[in-house]
N, C-alpha and C positions, 0 to 999 in steps of 0.2 A: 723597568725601563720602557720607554717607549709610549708613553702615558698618551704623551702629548703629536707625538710623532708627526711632524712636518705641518703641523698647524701654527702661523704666523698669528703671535702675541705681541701686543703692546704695553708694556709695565711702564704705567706714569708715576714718578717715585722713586727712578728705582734706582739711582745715585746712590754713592757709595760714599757718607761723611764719616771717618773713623770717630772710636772712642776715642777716649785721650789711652797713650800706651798700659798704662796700667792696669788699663781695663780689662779683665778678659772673663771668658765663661770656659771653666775647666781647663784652661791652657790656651783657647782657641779664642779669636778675635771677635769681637761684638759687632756683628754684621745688622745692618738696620732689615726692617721688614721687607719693603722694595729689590734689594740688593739681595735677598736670598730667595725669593723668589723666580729673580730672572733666573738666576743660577741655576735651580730646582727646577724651573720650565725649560733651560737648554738640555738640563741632565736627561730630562724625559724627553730631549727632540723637537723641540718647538723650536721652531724660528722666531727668535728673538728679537725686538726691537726695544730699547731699554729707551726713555723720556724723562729730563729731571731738569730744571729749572737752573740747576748748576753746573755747567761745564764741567769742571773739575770731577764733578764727585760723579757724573756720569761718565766720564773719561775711564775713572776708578774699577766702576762696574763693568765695565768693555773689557779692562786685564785682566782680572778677575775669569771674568769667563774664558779669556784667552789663554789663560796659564792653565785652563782645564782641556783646551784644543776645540774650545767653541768662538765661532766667530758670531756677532750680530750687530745690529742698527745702530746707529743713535740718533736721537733727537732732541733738540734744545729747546724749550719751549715754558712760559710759565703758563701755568693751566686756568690762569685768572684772566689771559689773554686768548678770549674764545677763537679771535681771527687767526693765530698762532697757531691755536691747537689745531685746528682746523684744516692748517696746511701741514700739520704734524700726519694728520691720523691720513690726510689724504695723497701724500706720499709714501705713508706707510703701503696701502693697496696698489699705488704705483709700479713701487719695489716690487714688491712681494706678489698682488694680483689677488690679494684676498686678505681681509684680516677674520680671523677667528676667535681670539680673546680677548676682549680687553680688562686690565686690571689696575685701578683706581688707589693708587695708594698713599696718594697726598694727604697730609694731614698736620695741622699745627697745633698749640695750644700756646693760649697768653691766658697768665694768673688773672685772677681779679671777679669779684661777684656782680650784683647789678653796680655800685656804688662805686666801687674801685675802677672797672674796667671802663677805660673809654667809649666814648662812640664810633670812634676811628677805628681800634684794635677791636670792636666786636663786628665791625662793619668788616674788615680784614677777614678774618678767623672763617666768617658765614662764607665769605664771597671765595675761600681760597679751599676750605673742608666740605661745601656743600656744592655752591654758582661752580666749583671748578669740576666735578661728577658733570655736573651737568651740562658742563661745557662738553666735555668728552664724550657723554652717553649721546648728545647733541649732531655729531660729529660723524660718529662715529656707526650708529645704528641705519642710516641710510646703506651704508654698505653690508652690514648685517640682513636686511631686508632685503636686500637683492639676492643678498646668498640663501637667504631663508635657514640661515643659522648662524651662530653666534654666541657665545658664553660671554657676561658680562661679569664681574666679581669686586665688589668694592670694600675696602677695609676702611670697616667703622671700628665701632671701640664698645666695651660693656658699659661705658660709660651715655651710651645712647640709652644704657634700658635702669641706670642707677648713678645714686651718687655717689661715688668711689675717695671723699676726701679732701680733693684736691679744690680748689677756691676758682674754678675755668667755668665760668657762666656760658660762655659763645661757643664752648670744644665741646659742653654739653647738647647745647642747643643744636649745635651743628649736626654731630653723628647722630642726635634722634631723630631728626628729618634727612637726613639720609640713609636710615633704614625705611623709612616710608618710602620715601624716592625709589629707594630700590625695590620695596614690592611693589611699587603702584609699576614700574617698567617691566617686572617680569608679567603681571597680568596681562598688561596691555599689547607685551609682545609674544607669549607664548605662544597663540594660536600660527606665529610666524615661523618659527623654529628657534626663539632667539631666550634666551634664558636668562635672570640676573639673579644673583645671589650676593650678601655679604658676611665677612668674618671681624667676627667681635673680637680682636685681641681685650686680653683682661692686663694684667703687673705685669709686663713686659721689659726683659733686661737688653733695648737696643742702645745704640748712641745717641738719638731722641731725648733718651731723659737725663743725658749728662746736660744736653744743653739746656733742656728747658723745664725740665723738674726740679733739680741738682740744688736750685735755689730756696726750697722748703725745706732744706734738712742744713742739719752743722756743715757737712761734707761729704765728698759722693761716696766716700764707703758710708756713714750713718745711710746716707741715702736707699743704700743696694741690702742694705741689714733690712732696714725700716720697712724695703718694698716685698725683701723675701718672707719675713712676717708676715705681713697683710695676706700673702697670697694662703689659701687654704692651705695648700699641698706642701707651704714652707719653703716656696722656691721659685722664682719669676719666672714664665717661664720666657721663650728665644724666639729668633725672628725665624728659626727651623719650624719652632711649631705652627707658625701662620701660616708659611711657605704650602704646607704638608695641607692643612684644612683649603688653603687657596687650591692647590694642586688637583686636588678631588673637585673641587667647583667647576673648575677650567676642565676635565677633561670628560669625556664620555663616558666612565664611571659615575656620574651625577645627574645623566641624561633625564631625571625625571623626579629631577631635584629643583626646585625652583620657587622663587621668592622667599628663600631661607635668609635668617637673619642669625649666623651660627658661631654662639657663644664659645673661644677658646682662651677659658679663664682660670683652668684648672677648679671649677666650681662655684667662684667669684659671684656669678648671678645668680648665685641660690640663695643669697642672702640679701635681696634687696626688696 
């Protein structure tokens, strides 16, 4: 406990869209990446500020943490709107009087290879998985400078370092320049006290890929068979286990951890 203790975090992301009801992992509800994390950054003490594009599904994350007797932020913002975020991250230090993590977990994918996928939806894809990082890291690292500290942590995908299957030319492109984005900031900002890392989810069982996978298989159990397969260990893993690798990035346990690009695939990128 205590990980994080009274350090004010901003999870962009981190809205709460459920699975459809049937969905569950062991009994328990399929929480997205974003949304377990704030959770697991309150648990450990941080002062939270939760940012998601949707009303609703950030609404979601706010009771969530409430039902656990944590209170925190919200923010309504889409991160492909730099001027938005901009008044996002700079209310956040307002409030709070300091921000100390910030945590990138926007991320989309549309099907389609060079041929298939439009202009439009790879033009989308870059500007919402990559230009929106960078809207943030933008934003957001002035005040980290001042502080002469900061943890920054962005969730890319294994699919930055391989090709995993799936027919997403732009979700491709996107997370392997944004694991460069993210080491070329942790060099440039080390010498500051300011730190970036990111976490590779690999086969991941969120509500993500009901929506936007779901449609490469007969139906979303083929779907959840097909992805627990794939996965080495025979089992996708949860938006716990990003939460848990993010948690360690973010906190002073990591202090000399930096420009990591850290695969959590159950194995996944050993075979690429």
């Amino acid at each position: 406990m205590n990980r994080l203790k009274d350090k004010v975090a901003l999870v962009c992301g981190a809205g709460h869209t459920p699975a459809p009801p049937d969905a569950t992992i062991d009994g328990q509800p399929v929480l997205g990446n974003g949304c377990a994390i704030a959770l697991l950054f309150a648990r450990e003490g941080a002062r939270v500020v939760v940012l998601d594009v949707d009303r609703e599904a950030a609404d979601r994350t706010v009771a969530l943490l409430a039902s656990e007797g944590f209170s925190a932020g919200i923010r309504h913002a889409d991160v492909t709107d730099s001027a938005a975020l901009k008044r996002a991250v700079d209310s956040v230090v307002d409030d709070y009087g300091r921000l100390d993590v910030l945590q990138n977990n926007v991320g989309i994918t549309a099907m389609g290879g060079p041929i298939e996928e439009s202009e439009e939806s790879w033009r989308h894809i870059l500007e919402t998985n990559l230009s929106g990082v960078f809207y943030a890291c933008k934003h957001a690292l002035p005040h980290m400078v001042r502080q002469r500290s900061g943890a920054i942590v962005n969730t890319s995908s294994v699919a930055a370092i391989r090709y995993t299957g799936y027919p997403y030319s732009s979700y491709y492109a996107s997370k392997a320049g944004l694991n460069h984005f993210t080491e070329s900031v942790a060099l440039q900002y080390a010498s500051q006290g300011i730190r970036a890392n990111a976490v590779m989810p690999g086969l991941m069982h969120t509500p993500l890929i009901y929506r936007q996978i779901s449609g490469q298989y007969k139906d979303p159990a083929d779907m959840v068979a097909a992805r627990d397969r794939m996965s080495p260990t025979g089992r996708m893993g949860t938006a716990w286990d990003i939460a848990y690798a993010t948690l360690f990035l973010a906190s002073d346990e990591s202090r000399y951890v930096n420009g990591v690009c850290l695969p959590v695939d159950g194995g996944l990128h050993c075979g690429h």
